[in-house]
N, C-alpha and C positions, 0 to 999 in steps of 0.2 A: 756758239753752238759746239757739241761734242765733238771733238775729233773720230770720223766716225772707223779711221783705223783702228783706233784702240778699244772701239764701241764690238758690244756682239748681238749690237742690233744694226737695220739698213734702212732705207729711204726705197721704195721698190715701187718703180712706176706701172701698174696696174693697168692701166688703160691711157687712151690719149684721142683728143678731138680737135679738127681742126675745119675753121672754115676760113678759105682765102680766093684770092682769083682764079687758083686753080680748081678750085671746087670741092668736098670733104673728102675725096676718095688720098690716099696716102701714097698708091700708086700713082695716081699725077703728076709726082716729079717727076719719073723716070721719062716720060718723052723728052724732058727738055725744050717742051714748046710755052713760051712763057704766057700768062694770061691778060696783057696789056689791050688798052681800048681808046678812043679817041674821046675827051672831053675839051670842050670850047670854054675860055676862059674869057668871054667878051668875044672878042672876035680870032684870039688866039688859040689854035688846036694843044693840048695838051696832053699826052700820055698819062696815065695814069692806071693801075691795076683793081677792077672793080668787080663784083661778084658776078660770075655767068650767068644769065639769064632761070635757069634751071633751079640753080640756088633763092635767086631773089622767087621763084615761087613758094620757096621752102620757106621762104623767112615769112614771107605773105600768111601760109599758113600758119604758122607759131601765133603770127601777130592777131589775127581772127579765131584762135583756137581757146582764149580768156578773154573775158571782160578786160580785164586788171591790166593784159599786155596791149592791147591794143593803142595807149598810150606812152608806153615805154620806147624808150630812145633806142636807135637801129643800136646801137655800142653793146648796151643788154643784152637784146635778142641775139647778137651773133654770138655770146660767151653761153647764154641756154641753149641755143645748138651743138655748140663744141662741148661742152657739159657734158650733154643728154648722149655721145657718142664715148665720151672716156669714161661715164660711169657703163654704155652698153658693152664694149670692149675688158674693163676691167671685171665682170659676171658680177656687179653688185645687186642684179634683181629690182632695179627700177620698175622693170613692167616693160620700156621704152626698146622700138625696135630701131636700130640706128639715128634716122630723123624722123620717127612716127609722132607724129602731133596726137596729142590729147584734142578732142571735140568737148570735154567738159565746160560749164561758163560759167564763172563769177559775176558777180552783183557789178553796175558799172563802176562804182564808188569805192575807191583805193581803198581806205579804209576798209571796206569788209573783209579784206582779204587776208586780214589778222585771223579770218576765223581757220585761215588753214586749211581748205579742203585739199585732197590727194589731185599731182597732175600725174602723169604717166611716169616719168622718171622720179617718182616719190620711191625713198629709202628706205631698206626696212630702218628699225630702230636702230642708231648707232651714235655715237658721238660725231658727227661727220662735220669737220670745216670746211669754209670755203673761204679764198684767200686769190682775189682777182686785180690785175690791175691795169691802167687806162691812163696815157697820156694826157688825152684831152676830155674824155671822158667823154657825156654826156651832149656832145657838140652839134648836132643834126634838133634837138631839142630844144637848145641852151640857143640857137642862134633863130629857130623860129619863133620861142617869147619873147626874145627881144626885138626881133622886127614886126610883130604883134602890140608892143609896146610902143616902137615908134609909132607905128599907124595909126592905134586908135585911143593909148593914155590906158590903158587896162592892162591889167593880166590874170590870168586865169591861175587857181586855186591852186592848181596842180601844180604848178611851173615849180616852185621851190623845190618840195619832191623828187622829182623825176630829173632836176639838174643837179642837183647834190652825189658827188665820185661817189657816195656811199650808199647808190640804189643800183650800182652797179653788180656788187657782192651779195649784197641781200635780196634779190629778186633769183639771184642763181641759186642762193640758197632756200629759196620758198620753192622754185620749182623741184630741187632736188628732196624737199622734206627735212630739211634740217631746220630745226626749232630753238635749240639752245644752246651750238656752239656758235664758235667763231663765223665771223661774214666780215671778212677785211678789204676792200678796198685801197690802191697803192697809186699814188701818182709820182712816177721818180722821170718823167720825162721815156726817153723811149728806151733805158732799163725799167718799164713798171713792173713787166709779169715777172722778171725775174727779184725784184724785192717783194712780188706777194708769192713767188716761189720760198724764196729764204726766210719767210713767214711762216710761212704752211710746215719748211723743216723745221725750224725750231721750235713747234706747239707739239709735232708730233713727238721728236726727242724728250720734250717735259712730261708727256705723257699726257698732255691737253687736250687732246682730241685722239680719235680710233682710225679715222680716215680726211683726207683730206683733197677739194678738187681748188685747183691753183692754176693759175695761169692768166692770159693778158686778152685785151682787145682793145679794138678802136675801128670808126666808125667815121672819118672824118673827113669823105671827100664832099665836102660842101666846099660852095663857091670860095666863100671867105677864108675858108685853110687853105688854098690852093692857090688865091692871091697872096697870102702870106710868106710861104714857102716860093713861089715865084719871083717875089721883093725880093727874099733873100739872095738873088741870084745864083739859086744853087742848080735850080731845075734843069732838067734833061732837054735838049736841044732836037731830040730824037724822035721820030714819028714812031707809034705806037708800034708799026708792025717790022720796025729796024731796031728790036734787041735795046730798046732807051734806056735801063739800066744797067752798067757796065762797071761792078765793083772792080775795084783793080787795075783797071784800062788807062787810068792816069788824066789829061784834061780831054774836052770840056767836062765841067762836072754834071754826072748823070743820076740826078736823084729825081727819083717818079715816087709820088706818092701812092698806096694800096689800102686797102682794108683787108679784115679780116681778126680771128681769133684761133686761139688753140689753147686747149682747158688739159689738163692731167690729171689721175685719180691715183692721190699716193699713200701707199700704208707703210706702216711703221713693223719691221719684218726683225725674229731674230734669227740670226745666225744659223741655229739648232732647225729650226723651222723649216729656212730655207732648207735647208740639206735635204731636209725629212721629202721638201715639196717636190727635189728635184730628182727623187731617187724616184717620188711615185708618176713623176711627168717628166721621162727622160727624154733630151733631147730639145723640149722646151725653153729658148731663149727666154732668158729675164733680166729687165732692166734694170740698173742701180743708181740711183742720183747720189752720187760719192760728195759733192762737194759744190758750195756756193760760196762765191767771195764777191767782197765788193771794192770799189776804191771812189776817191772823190780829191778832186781838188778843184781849191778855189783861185781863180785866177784873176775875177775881174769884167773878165772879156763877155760879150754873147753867148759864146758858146763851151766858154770852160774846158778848151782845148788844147793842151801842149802840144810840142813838136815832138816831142818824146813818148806823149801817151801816159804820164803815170799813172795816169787812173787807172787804163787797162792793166799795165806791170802790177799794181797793184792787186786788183780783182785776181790777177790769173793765176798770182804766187798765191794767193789767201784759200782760192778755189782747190789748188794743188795740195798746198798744208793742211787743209782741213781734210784731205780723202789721205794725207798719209802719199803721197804719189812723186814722183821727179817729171817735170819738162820731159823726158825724154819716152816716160810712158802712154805720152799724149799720141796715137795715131792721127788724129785729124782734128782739124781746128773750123769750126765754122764761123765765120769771122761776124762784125757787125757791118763793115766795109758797104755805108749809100752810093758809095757812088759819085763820096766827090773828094776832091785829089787833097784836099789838107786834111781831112778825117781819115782815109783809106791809109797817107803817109803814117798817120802816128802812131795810128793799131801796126802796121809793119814794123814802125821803128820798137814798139813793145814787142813786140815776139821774139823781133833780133836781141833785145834784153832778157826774156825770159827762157828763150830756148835756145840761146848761140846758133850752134853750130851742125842743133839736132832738132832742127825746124818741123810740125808735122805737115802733111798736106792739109791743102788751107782750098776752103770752099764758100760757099755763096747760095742763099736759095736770092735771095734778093734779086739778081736779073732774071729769075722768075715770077716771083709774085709783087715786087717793088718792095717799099720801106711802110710798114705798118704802124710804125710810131710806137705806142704804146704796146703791140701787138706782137712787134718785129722781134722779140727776145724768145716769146714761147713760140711763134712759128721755126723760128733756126733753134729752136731745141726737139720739136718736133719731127725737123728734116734733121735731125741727129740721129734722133731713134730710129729714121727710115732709111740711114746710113747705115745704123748697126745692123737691123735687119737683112738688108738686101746686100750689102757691100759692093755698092756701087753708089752712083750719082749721075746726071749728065755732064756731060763736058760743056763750056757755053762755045759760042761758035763766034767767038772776037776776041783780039789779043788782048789779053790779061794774064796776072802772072796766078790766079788759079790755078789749081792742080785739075789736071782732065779726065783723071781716072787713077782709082787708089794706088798707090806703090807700094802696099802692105796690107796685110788682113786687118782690119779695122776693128778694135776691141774697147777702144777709149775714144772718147771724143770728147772737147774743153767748147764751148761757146759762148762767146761774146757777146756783151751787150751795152754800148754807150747812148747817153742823150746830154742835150743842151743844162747847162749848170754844172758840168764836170763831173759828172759821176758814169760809172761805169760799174759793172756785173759781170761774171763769168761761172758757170755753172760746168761740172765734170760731169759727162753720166759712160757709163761700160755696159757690157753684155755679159751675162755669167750663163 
């Protein structure tokens, strides 16, 4: 991708959508009350961060509001909600009034739905991509045809479809009205939405697309993931309503599983432009996505993790070179830090590499809404933007070495994103 220092064009985040435990409102973080719930794993209670009741009406609705969705995997539905909010935030003229469901219906037969007709968040005409991405993807689906399968020797027509990462992106993009670009789907473990972020930049830089909505979800608190991640011995020891994850805090390790998504609606802005846009909307905060870097190493092991972190040192210097920037211009860092004491150590031991001695405050939405997997990268870029907005955060209320409240005006922010296989992400975004 262009160095976009040298570039006199920007990356300009337009709008932004989020659905998590805390619910789509942005101000949610700020209480500081985190949205954990009690799930039985067999006979054992588990923490876990799951949508409030209120939301799951929401989703109900979307779901009965098409033919066509009615079958789609919960992972979809929450990325056209987060969608349908940062194309209404960005003024692209969808039609869509924050979460206002379309009542229109398609045919029941997936196939018809080639013919296109308009939902509410339909665009007008534009080149518009969409570039989403999903750990596990399609998993609440993928794990009912198969127990459907064991049961009765059948499956149903649909099932290939609707379990395939690439009905993910293309379902966001039928809702949105886009016909002929890009619809990319990213599975890079729980860096996905920031490699279909690092997508969406680099089609727009080529000139590939006019607009672009990008961003992560996941959908995976079924039994089977939560036995998984359980084996793992990493899970939170914690009852739901005692703070169970605690980035930072050191042992026992406290990783809770959440759901959720957060979409972003990014255009390709020049230089001249902006100026022009901020002389006529003064005082108007505007986002800038300066920089995506990646790292990866192969180690071996399950989880492709050093004690050193190079993947992250990695991503963070790449993130930084590519905006043109130093470690030192970084105000705050929202780490990727689940919550458990060998992940949380390596991402510290990279900063101590990348930033000496000029550390920035270091933050967490994760003991608020838990580890969204595939999810978890555009959610802490989204509690980025609502950093730069508001210039603040809550403080969490257990010793960890978080930062509890800014020690500086917050202009810059760098966030983190690792997953299993060693690879790692870290996206810049500022305020002009």
């Amino acid at each position: 991708m262009t160095n976009s220092a040298a570039s006199q064009e920007l990356i300009i985040l337009r709008g932004r959508g989020r659905v998590s435990a805390l619910g789509v409102a942005a101000e949610a973080y700020a209480p500081g009350r985190p949205g954990f719930a009690t799930h039985l794993l067999g006979d054992k209670p588990l923490a876990v961060a799951a949508l409030p009741a209120a939301l799951e009406e929401q989703l109900a609705a979307l779901r009965k509001s098409q033919s066509a969705y009615r079958q789609l995997d919960r992972t979809v539905l929450l990325a056209i909600l987060a969608a349908r909010q940062a194309t209404a935030q960005a003024g692209w003229g969808g039609g869509n009034d924050q979460l206002t469901i379309s009542n229109e219906q398609l045919p029941v037969d997936l196939d018809s739905a080639r013919e296109k007709p308009k939902t509410k968040n339909h665009q007008p005409k534009t080149n518009l991509g969409v570039s989403i991405g999903s750990s596990r993807g399609a998993t609440g689906r993928t794990e009912h045809y198969h127990h459907e399968f064991l049961s009765t020797g059948a499956v149903a027509a649909a099932a290939s479809p609707l379990t395939t990462l690439g009905n993910v992106a293309s379902w966001v993009a039928f809702d949105a009205g886009s016909t002929s670009s890009a619809a990319l789907s990213h599975s890079s473990t729980c860096s996905s939405a920031f490699q279909a972020l690092g997508n969406a930049v680099a089609w727009l830089r080529a000139g590939m697309a006019d607009r672009f909505l990008a961003g992560g979800t996941e959908a995976s608190l079924t039994g089977f993931t939560l036995a998984q991640l359980h084996a793992l011995g990493i899970y939170s020891p914690f009852a739901a309503a005692d703070f169970p994850c605690r980035p930072g805090a050191g042992k026992p390790s406290t990783f809770v599983l959440g759901e959720g998504a957060a979409v972003f609606a990014l255009e390709k802005v020049g230089r001249a432009a902006l100026l022009l846009e901020q002389q006529h909307q003064p005082g108007r905060p505007l986002l800038v996505l300066e920089g995506v870097g990646f790292g990866f190493e192969a180690l071996g092991s399950k989880t492709g993790l050093s004690t050193d972190g190079q993947h992250f040192q990695t991503a963070m210097r790449q993130a930084l070179g590519q905006a043109g920037r130093t470690a030192a211009e970084v105000d705050a860092l929202v780490l990727h830090s689940p919550g458990t004491p060998a992940g949380d150590a390596a991402e510290r031991q990279a900063i101590r590499a990348v930033f000496g001695g000029s550390k920035p405050d270091l933050v967490s939405n994760k003991w608020l809404l838990g580890h969204t997997l595939g999810a978890s990268a555009a959610l802490s870029l989204d509690f980025a933007c609502q950093i730069l907005a508001t210039q603040s955060w809550p403080a969490p209320p257990f010793a960890t070495d978080l930062t509890p409240a800014p020690t500086r005006p917050i202009r810059r922010v760098l966030i983190n994103a690792a997953g299993f296989g060693g690879n790692a992400a870290s996206v810049l975004v500022s305020v002009v």
